[in-house]
Kinemage of the C-alpha trace (Angstrom):
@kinemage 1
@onewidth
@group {chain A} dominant
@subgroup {mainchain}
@vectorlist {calphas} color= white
{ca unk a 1} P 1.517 -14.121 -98.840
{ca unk a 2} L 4.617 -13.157 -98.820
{ca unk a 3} L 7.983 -15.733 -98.561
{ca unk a 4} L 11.676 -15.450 -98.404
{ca unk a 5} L 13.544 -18.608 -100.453
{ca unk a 6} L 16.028 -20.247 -99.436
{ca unk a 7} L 18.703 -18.177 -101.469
{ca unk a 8} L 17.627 -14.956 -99.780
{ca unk a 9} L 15.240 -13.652 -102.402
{ca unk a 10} L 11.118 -12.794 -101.279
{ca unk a 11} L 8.421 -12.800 -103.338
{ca unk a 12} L 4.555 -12.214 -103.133
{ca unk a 13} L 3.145 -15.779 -104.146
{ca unk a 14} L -0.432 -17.648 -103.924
{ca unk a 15} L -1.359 -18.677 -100.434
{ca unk a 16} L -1.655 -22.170 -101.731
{ca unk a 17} L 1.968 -21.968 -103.381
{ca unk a 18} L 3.089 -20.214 -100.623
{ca unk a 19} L 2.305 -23.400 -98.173
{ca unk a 20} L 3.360 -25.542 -100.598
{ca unk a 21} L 7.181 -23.894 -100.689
{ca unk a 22} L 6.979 -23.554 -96.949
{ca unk a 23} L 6.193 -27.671 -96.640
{ca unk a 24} L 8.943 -28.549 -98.931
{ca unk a 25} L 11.440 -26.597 -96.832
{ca unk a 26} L 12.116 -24.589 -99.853
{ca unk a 27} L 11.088 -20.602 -98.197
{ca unk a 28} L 9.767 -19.843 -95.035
{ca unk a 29} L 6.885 -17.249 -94.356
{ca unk a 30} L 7.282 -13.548 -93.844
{ca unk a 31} L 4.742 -12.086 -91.444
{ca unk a 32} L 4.432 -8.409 -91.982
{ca unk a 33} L 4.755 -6.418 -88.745
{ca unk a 34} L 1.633 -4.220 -88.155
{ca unk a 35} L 2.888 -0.680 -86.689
{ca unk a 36} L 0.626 0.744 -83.990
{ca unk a 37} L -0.860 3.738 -84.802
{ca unk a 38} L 0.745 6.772 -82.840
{ca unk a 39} L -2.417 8.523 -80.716
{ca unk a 40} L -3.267 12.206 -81.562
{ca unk a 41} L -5.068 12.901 -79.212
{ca unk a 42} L -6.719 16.790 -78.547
{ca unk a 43} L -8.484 18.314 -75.421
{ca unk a 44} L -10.351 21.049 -75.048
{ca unk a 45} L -12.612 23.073 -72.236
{ca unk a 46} L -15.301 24.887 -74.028
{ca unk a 47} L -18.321 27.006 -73.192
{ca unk a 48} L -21.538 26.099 -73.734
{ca unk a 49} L -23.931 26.844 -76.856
{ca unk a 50} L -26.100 30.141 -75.759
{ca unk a 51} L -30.090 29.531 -76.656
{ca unk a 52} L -31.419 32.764 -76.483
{ca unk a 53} L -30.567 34.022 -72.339
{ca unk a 54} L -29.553 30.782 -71.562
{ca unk a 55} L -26.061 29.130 -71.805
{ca unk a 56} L -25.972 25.381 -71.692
{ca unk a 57} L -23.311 24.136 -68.958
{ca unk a 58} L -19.507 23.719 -70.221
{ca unk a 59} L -17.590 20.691 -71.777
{ca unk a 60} L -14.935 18.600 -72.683
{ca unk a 61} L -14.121 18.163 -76.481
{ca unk a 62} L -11.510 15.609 -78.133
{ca unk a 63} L -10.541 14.671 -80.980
{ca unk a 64} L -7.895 12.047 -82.383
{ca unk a 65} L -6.541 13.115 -85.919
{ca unk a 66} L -4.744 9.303 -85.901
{ca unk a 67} L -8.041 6.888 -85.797
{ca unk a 68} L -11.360 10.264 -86.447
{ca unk a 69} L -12.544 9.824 -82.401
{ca unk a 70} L -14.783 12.615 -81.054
{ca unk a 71} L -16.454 13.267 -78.303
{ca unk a 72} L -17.952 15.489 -75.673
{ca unk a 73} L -18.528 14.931 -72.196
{ca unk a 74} L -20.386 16.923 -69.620
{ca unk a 75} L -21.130 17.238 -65.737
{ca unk a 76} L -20.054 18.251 -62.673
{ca unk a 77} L -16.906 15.632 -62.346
{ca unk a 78} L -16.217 14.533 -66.020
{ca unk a 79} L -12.996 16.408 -65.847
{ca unk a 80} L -12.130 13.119 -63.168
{ca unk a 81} L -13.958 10.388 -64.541
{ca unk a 82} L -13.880 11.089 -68.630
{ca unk a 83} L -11.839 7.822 -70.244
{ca unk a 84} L -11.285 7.987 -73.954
{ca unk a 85} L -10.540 4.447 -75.409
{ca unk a 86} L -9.242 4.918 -78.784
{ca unk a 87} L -6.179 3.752 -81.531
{ca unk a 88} L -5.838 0.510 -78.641
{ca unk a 89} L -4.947 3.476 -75.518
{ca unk a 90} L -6.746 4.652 -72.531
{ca unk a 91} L -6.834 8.372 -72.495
{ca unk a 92} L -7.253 10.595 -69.310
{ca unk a 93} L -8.415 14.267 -69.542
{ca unk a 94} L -5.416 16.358 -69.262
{ca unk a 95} L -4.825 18.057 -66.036
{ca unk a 96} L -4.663 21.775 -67.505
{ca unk a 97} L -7.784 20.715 -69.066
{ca unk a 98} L -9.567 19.559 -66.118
{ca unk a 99} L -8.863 23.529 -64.616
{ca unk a 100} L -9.904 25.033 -67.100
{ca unk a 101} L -13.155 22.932 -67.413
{ca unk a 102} L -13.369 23.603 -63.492
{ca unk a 103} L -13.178 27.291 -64.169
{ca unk a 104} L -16.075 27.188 -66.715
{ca unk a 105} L -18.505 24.886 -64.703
{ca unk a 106} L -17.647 26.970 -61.299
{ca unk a 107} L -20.671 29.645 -61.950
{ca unk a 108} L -23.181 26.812 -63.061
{ca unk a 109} L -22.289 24.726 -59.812
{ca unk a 110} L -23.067 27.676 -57.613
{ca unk a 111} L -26.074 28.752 -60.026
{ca unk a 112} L -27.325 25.139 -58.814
{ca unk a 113} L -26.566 25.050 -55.130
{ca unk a 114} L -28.300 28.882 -55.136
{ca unk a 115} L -31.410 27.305 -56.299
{ca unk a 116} L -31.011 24.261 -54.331
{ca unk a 117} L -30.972 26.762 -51.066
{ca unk a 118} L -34.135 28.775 -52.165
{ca unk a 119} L -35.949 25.736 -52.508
{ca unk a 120} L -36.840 26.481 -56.340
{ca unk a 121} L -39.254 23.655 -56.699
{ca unk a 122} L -39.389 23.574 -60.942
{ca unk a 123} L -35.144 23.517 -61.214
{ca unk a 124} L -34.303 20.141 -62.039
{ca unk a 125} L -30.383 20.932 -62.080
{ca unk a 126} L -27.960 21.457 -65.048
């Protein structure tokens, strides 16, 4: 605990002194002020991993270098609905993000609604 005497001087003493000094109206306590962490926060619209033929839909990717968050999101509308809660803030996807996410999912969303027409009874959708 830290404590500033009456003089002026501070000092890092024993809780149990510390209270003690405090009682006797000799120092009060100094409370150390906690600074917020300032959010880092990166966004990125990538392509999906290729298996063989196949490429795997699009996603979002973020990263904070303040608190070590990551993540990836996926689906038709998680440029609108992703929320990243990290270092105590809300983040929202970035709206340059959220185009060029849009841009990368537009040939899987018309992929699906292609099959959807034909009536392709074994696609289960992206």
């Amino acid at each position: 605990m830290q404590v500033k005497y009456v003089d002026g001087t501070t000092a890092h003493v024993h809780p149990d002194m510390g209270r003690g000094l405090i009682a006797a109206k000799l120092a009060e306590e100094i409370i150390p002020v906690v600074k917020k962490p300032i959010p880092n926060i990166q966004w990125a619209a990538r392509r999906g991993n290729r298996v063989d033929d196949t490429e795997e839909p699009p996603f979002i990717y973020s990263y904070c270098s303040t608190c070590g968050h990551k993540g990836i999101t996926t689906g038709p509308t998680a440029h609108l609905t992703t929320q990243i809660r990290h270092c105590g803030t809300v983040d929202l996807v970035p709206t340059h993000i959220g185009k060029q996410f849009k841009e990368l999912r537009a040939p899987f969303d018309a992929a699906i609604a292609s099959r959807k027409r034909k009536g392709d009874a074994k696609f289960k959708g992206y």
